[in-house]
ROTI-783392 format. One record per atom (N, C-alpha, C, O): residue number from 1; residue in one letter; z, y, x. Coordinates in steps of 0.02 Angstrom, whole numbers. Each point is the difference from the previous one (the first is absolute). Layout:
<sites>
(NUM, 'A', (Z, Y, X))
...
</sites>
This chain:
<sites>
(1, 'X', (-6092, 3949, -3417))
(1, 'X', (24, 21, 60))
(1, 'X', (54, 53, -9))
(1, 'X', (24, 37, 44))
(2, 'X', (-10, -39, -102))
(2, 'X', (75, 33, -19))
(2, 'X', (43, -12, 39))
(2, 'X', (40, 46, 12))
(3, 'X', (-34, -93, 14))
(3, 'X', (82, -27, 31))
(3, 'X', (-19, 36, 88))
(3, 'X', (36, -9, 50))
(4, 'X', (-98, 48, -51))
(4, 'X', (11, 30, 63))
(4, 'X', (22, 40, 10))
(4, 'X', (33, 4, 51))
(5, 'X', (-39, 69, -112))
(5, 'X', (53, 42, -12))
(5, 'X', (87, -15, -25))
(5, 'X', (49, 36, 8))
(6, 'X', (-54, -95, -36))
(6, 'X', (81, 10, -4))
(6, 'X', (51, -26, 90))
(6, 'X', (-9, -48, 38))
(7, 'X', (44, 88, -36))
(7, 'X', (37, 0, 41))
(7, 'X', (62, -53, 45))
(7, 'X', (19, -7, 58))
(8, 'X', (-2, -27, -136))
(8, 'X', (26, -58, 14))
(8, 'X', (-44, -19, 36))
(8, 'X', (15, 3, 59))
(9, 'X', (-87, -31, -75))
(9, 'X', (-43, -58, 50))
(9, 'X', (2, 27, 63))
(9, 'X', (8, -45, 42))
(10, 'X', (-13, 105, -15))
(10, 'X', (5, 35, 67))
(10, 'X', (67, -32, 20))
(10, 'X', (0, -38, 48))
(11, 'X', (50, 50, -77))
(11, 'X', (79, -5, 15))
(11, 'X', (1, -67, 32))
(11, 'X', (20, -21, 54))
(12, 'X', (-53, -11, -113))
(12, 'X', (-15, -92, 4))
(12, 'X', (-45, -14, 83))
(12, 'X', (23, -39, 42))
(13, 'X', (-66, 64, -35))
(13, 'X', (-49, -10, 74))
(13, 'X', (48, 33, 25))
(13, 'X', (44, -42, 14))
(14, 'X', (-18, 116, 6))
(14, 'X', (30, 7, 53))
(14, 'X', (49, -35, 15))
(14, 'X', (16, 3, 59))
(15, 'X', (30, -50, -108))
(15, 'X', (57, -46, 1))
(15, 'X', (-8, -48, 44))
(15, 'X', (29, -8, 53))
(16, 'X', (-86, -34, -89))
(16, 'X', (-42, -48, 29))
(16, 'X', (-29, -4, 76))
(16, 'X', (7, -49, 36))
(17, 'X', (-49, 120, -14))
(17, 'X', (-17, 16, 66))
(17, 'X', (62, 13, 51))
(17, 'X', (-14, -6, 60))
(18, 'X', (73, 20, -76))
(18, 'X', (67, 23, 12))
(18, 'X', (9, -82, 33))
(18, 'X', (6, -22, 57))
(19, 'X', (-8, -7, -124))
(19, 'X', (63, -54, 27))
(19, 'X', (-70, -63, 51))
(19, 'X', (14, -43, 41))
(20, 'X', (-53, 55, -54))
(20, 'X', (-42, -31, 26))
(20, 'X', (6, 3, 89))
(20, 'X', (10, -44, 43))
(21, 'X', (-22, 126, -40))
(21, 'X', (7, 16, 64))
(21, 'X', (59, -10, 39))
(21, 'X', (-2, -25, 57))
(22, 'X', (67, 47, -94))
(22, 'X', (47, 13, 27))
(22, 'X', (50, -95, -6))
(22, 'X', (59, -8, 14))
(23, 'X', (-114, -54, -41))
(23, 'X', (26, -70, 3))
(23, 'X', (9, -12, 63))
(23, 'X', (55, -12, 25))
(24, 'X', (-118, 17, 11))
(24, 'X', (-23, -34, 60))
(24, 'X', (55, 25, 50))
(24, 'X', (27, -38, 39))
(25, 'X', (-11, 116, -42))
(25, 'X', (52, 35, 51))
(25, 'X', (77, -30, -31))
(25, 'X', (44, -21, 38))
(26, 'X', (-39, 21, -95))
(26, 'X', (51, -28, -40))
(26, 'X', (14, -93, 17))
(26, 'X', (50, -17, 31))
(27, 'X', (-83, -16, -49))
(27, 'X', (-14, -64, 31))
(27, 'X', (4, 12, 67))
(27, 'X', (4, -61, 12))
(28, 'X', (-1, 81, 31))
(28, 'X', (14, -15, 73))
(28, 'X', (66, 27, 23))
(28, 'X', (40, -28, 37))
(29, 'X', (-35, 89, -67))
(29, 'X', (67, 7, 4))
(29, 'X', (44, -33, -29))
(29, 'X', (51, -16, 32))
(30, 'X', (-58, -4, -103))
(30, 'X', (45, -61, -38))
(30, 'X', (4, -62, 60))
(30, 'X', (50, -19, 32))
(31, 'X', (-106, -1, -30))
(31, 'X', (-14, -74, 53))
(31, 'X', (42, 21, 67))
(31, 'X', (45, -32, 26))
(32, 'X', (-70, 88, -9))
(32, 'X', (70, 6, 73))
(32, 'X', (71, -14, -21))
(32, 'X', (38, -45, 18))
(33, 'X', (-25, 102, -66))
(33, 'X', (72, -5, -15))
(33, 'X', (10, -77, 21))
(33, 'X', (23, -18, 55))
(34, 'X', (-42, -20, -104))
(34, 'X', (25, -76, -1))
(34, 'X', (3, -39, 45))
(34, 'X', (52, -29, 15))
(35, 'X', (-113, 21, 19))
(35, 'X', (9, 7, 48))
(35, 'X', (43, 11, 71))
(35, 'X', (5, -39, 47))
(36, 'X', (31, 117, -57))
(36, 'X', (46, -3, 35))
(36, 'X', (44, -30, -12))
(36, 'X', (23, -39, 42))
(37, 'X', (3, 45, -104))
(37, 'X', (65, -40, -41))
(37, 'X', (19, -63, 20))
(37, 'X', (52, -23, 22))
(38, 'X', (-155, -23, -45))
(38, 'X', (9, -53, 33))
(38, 'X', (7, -38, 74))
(38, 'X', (10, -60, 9))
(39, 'X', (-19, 116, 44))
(39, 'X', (33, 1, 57))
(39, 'X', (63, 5, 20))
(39, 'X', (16, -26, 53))
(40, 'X', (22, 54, -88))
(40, 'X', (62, 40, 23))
(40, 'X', (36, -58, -51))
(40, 'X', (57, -13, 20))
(41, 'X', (-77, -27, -81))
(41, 'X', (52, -49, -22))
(41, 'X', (-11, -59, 54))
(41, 'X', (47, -35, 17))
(42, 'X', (-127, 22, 17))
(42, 'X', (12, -73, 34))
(42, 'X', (17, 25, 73))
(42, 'X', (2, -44, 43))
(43, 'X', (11, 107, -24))
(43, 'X', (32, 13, 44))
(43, 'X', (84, -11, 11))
(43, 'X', (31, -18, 49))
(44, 'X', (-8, 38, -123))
(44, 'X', (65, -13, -10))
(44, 'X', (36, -84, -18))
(44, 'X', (54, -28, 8))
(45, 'X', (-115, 13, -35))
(45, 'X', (10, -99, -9))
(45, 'X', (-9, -33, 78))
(45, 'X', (19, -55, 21))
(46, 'X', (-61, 116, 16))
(46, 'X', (-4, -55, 48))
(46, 'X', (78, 21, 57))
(46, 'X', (12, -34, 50))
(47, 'X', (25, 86, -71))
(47, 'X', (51, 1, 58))
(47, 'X', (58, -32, -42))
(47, 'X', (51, -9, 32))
(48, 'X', (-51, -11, -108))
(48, 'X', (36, -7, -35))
(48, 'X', (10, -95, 16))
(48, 'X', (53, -30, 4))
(49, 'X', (-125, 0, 2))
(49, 'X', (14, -51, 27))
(49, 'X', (13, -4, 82))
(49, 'X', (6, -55, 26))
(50, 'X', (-3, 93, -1))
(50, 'X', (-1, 11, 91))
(50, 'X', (78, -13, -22))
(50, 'X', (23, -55, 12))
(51, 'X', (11, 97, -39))
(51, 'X', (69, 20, 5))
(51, 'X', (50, -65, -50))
(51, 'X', (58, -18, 6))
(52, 'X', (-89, 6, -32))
(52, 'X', (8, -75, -44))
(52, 'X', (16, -76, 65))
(52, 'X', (46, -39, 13))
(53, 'X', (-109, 51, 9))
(53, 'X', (-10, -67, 62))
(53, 'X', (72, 31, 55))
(53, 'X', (49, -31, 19))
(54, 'X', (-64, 87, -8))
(54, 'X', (63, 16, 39))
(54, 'X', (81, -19, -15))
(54, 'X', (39, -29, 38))
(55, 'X', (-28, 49, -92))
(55, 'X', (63, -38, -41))
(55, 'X', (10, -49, -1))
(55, 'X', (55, -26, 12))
(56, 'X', (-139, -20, -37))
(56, 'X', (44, -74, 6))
(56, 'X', (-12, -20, 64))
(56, 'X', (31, -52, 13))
(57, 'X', (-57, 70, 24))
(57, 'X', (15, -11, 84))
(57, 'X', (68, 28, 5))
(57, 'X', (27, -32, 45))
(58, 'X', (7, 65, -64))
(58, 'X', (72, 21, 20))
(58, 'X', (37, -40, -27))
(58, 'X', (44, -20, 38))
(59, 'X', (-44, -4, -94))
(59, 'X', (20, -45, -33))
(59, 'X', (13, -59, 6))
(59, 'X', (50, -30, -19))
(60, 'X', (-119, 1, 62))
(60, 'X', (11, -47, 23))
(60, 'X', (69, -8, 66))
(60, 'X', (55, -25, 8))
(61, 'X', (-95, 57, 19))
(61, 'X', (64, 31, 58))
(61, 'X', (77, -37, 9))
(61, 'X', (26, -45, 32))
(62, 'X', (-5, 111, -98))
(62, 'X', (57, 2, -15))
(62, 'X', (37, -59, -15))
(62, 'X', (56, -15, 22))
(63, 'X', (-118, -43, -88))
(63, 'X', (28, -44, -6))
(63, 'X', (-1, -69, 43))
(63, 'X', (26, -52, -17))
(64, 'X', (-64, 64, 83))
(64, 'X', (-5, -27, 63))
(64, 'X', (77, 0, 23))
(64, 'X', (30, -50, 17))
(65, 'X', (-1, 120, -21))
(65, 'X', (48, 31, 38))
(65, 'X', (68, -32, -42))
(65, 'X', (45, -34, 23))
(66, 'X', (-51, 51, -75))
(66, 'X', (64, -25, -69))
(66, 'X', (-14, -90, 23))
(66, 'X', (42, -28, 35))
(67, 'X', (-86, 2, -51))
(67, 'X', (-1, -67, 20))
(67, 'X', (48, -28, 88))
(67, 'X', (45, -40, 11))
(68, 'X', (-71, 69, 18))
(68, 'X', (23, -1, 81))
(68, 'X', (63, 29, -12))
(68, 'X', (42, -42, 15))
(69, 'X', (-10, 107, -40))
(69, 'X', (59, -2, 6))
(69, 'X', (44, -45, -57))
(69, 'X', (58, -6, 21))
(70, 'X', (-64, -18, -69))
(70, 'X', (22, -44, -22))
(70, 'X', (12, -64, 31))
(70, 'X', (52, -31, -13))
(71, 'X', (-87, 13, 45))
(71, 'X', (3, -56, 49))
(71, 'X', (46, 5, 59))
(71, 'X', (23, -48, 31))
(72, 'X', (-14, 110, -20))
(72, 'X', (41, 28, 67))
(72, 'X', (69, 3, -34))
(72, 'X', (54, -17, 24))
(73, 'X', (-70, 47, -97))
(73, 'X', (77, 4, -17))
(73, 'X', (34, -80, -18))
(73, 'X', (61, -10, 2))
(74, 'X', (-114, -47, -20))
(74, 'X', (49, -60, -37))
(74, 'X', (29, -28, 80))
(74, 'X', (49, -34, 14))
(75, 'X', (-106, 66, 32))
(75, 'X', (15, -40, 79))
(75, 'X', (86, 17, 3))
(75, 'X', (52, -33, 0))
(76, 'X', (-72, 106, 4))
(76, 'X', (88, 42, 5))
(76, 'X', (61, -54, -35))
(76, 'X', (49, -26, 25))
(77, 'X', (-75, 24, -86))
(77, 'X', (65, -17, -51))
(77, 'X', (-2, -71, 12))
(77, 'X', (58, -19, -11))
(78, 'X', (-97, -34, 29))
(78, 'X', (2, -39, 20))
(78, 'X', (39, -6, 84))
(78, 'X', (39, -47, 3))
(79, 'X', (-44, 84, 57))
(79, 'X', (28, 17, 29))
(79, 'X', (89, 8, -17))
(79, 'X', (49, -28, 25))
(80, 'X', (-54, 67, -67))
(80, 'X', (84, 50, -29))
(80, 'X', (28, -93, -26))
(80, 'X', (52, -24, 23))
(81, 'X', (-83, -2, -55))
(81, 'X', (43, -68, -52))
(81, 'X', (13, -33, 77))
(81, 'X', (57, -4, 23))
(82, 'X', (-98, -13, 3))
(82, 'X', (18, -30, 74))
(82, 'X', (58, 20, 48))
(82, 'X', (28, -45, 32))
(83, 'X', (-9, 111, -24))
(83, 'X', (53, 34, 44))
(83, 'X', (43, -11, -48))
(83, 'X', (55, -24, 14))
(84, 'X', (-74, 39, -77))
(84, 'X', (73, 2, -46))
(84, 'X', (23, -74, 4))
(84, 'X', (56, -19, 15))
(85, 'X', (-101, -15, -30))
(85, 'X', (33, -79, 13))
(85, 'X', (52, -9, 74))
(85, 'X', (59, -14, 12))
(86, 'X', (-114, 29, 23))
(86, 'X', (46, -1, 69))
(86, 'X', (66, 13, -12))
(86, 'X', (47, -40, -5))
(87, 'X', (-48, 113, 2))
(87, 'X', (48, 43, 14))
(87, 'X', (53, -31, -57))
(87, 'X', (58, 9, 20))
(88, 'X', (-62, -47, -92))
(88, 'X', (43, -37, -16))
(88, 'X', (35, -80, 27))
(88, 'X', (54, -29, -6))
(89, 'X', (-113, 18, 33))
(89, 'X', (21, -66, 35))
(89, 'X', (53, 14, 61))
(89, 'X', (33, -46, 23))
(90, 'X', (-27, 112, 1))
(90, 'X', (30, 23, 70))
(90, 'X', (59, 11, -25))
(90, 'X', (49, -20, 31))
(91, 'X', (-39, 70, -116))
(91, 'X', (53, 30, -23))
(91, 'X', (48, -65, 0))
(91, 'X', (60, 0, 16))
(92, 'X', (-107, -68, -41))
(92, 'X', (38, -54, -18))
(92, 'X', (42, -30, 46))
(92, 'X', (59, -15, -8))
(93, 'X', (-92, 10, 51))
(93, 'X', (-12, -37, 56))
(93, 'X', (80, 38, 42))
(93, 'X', (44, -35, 24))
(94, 'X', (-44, 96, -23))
(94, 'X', (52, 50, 39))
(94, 'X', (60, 9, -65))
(94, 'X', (54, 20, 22))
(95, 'X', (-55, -27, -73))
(95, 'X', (52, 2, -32))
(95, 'X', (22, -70, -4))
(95, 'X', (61, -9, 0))
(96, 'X', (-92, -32, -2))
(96, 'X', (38, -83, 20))
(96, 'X', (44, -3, 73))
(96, 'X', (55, -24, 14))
(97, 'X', (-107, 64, 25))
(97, 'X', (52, -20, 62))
(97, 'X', (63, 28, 6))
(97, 'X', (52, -24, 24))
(98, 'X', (-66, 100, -59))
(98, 'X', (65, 48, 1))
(98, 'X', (57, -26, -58))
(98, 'X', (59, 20, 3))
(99, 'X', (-80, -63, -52))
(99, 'X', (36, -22, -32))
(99, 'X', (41, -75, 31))
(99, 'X', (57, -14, -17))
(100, 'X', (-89, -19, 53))
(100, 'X', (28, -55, 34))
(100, 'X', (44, 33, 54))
(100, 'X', (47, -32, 24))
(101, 'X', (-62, 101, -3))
(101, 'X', (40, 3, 53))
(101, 'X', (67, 48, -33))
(101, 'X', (46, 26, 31))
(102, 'X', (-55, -24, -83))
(102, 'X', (70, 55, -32))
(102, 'X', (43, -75, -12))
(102, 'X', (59, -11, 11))
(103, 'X', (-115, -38, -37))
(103, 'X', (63, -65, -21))
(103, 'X', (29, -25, 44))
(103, 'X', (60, -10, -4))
(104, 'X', (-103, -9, 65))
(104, 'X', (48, -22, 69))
(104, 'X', (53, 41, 14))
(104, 'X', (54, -29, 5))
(105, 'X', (-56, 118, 6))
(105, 'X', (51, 30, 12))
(105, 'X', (44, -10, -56))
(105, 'X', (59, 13, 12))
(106, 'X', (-75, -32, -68))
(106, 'X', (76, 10, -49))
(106, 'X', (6, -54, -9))
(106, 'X', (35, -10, -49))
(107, 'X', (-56, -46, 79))
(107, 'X', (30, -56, 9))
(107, 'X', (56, -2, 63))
(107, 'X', (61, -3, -7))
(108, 'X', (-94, 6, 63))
(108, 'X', (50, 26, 52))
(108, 'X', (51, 61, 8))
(108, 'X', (43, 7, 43))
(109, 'X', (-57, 30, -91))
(109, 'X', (49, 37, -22))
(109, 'X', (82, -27, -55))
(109, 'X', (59, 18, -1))
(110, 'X', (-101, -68, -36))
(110, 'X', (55, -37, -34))
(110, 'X', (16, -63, 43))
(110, 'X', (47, -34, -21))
(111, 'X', (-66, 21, 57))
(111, 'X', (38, -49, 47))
(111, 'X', (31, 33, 65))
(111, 'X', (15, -31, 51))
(112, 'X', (-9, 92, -60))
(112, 'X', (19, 33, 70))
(112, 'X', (68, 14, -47))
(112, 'X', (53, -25, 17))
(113, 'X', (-56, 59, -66))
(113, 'X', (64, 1, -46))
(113, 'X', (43, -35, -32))
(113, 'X', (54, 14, -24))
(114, 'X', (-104, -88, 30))
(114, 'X', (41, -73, -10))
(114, 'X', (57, 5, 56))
(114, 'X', (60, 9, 0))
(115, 'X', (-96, -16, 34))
(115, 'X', (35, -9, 86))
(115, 'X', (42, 64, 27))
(115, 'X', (26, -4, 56))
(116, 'X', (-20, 56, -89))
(116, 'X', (48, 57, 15))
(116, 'X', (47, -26, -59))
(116, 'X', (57, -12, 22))
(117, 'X', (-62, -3, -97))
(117, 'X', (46, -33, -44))
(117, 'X', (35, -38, 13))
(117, 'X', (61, 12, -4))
(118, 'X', (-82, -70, 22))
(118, 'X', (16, -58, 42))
(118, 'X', (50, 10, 66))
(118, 'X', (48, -37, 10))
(119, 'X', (-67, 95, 31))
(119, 'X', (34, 14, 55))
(119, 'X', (60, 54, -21))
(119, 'X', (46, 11, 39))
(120, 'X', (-51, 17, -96))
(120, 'X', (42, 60, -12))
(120, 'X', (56, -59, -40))
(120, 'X', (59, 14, 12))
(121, 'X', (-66, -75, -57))
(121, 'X', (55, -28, -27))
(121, 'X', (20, -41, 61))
(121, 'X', (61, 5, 2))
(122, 'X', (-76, -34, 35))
(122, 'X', (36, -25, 72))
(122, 'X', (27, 31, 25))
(122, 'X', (39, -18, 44))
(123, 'X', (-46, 72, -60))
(123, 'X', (34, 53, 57))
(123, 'X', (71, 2, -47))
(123, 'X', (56, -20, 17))
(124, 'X', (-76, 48, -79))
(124, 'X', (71, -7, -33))
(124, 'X', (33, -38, -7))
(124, 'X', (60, 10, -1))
(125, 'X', (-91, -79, -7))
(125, 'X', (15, -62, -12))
(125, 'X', (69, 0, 67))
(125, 'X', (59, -3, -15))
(126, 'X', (-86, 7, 89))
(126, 'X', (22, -3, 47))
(126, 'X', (65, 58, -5))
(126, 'X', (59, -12, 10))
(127, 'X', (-85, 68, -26))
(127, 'X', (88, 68, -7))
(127, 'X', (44, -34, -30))
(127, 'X', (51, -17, 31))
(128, 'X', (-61, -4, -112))
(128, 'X', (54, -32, -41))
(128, 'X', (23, -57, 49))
(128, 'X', (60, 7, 8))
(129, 'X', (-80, -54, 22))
(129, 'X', (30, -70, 36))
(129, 'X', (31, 38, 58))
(129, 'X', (50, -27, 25))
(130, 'X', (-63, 64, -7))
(130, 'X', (41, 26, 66))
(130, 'X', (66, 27, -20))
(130, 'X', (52, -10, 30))
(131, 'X', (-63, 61, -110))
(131, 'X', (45, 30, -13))
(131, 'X', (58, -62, -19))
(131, 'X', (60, 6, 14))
(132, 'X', (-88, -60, -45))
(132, 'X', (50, -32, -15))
(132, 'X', (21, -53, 56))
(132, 'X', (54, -27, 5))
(133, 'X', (-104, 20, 32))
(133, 'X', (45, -27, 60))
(133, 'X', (44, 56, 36))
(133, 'X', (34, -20, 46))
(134, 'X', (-31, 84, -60))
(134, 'X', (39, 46, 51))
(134, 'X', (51, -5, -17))
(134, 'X', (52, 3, 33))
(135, 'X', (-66, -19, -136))
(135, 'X', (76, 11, -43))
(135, 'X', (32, -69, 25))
(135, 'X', (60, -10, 8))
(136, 'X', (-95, -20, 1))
(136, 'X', (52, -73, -6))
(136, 'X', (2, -17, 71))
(136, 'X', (20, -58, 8))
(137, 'X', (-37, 96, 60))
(137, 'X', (30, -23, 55))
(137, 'X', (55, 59, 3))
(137, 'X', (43, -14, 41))
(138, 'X', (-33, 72, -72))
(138, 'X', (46, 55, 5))
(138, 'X', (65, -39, -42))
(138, 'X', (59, 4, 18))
(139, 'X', (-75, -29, -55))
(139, 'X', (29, -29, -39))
(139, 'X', (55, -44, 26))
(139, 'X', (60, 1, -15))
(140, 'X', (-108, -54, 73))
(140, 'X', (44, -47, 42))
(140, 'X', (32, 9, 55))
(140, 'X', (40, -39, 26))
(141, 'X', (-65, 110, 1))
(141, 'X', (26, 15, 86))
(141, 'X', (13, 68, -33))
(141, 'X', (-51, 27, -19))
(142, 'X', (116, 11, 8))
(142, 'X', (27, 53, 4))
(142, 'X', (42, -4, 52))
(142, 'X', (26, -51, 23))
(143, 'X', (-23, 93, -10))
(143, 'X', (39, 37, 73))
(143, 'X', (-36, 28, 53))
(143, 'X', (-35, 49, -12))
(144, 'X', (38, -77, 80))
(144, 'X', (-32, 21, 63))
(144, 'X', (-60, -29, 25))
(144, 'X', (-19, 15, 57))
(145, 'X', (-9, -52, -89))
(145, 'X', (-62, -27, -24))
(145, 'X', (-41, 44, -31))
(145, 'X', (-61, -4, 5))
(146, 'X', (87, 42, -33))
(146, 'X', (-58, 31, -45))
(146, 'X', (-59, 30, 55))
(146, 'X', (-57, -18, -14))
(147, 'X', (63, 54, 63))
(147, 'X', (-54, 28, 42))
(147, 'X', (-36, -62, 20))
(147, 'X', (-60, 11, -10))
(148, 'X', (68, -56, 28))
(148, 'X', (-32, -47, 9))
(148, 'X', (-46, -49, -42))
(148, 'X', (-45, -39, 18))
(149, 'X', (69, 54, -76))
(149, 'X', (-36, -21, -68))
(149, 'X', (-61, 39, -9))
(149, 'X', (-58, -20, 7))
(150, 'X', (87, 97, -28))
(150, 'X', (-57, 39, 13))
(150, 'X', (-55, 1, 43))
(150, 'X', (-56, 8, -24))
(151, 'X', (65, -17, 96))
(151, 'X', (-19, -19, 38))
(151, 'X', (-56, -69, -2))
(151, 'X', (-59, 5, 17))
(152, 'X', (72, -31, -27))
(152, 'X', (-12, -63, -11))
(152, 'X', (-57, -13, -87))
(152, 'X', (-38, -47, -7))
(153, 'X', (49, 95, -37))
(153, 'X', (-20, 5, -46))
(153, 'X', (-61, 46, 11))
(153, 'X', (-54, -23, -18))
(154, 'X', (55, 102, 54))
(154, 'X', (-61, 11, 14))
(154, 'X', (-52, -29, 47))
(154, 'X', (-61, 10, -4))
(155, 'X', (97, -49, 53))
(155, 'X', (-51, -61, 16))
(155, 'X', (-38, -19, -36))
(155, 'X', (-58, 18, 4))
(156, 'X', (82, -66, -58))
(156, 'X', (-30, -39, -45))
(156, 'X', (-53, 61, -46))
(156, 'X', (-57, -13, -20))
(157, 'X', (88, 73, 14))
(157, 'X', (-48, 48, -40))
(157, 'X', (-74, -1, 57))
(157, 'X', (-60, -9, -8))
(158, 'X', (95, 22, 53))
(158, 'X', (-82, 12, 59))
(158, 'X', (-45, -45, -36))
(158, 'X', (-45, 5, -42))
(159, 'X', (79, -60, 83))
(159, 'X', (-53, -57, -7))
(159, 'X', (-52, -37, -53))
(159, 'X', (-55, -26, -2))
(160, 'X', (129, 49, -52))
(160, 'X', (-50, -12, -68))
(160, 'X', (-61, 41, -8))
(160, 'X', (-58, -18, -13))
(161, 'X', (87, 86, 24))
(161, 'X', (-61, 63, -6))
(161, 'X', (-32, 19, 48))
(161, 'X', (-43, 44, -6))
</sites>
């Protein structure tokens, strides 16, 4: 019964009675801790999936929304190829006419200038024959005739012109 006086064995039981006592308070407090821990992580998994489902509910959404406006936009551009067609068929359509109608005017423009050509060498045609009928009736009636020639010659000018 030696080992009752040595001190270690005391050290050893009071260690022993120590941790014995102080498990059960130790163990419950350990077990809470975790406890809490393990509350506060499936607290955080559970808003972590709350906030998860929320996203892809937004998600969905969006690509509800991207889908629908994609559809709105090919409507648009499908729309836009349509006016633009138009609006080329009109360009066509109005530059043909404006081009048929520049050719009629410069057609009637060159036959209006035929016919001023035409009328401007008759006309000369007509001065030179007068002049030389003036020369060659001056020619045949000199003397007191002549006023009467003249006379008689711008007649013929009237009438021609």
């Amino acid at each position: 019964m030696e080992f009752l006086a040595d001190p270690k064995f005391w050290t050893f039981v009071a260690f022993v009675l120590f941790v014995g006592l102080t498990f059960k308070k130790l163990l419950a407090f350990v077990t809470k801790a975790l406890d809490e821990r393990s509350a506060l992580i499936r607290r955080e998994l559970d808003e972590a999936r709350r906030l998860r489902e929320e996203a892809e509910a937004v998600l969905a959404q969006y690509k509800q929304k991207q889908a629908e406006y994609l559809q709105e936009a090919e409507a648009m551009f499908a729309r836009a190829q349509a006016d633009a067609a138009a609006i080329t068929a009109q360009a066509e359509k109005d530059l043909q006419v404006a081009l048929d109608e520049r050719m009629k005017n410069a057609v009637e423009k060159i036959a209006q200038e035929e016919r001023n050509a035409i009328e401007a060498v008759r006309a000369y045609v007509v001065d030179i024959a007068l002049a030389a009928a003036r020369a060659s009736i001056e020619e045949q009636f000199v003397g007191g005739q002549e006023k009467m020639v003249a006379m008689a010659i711008a007649d013929i000018e009237r009438k021609i012109h």
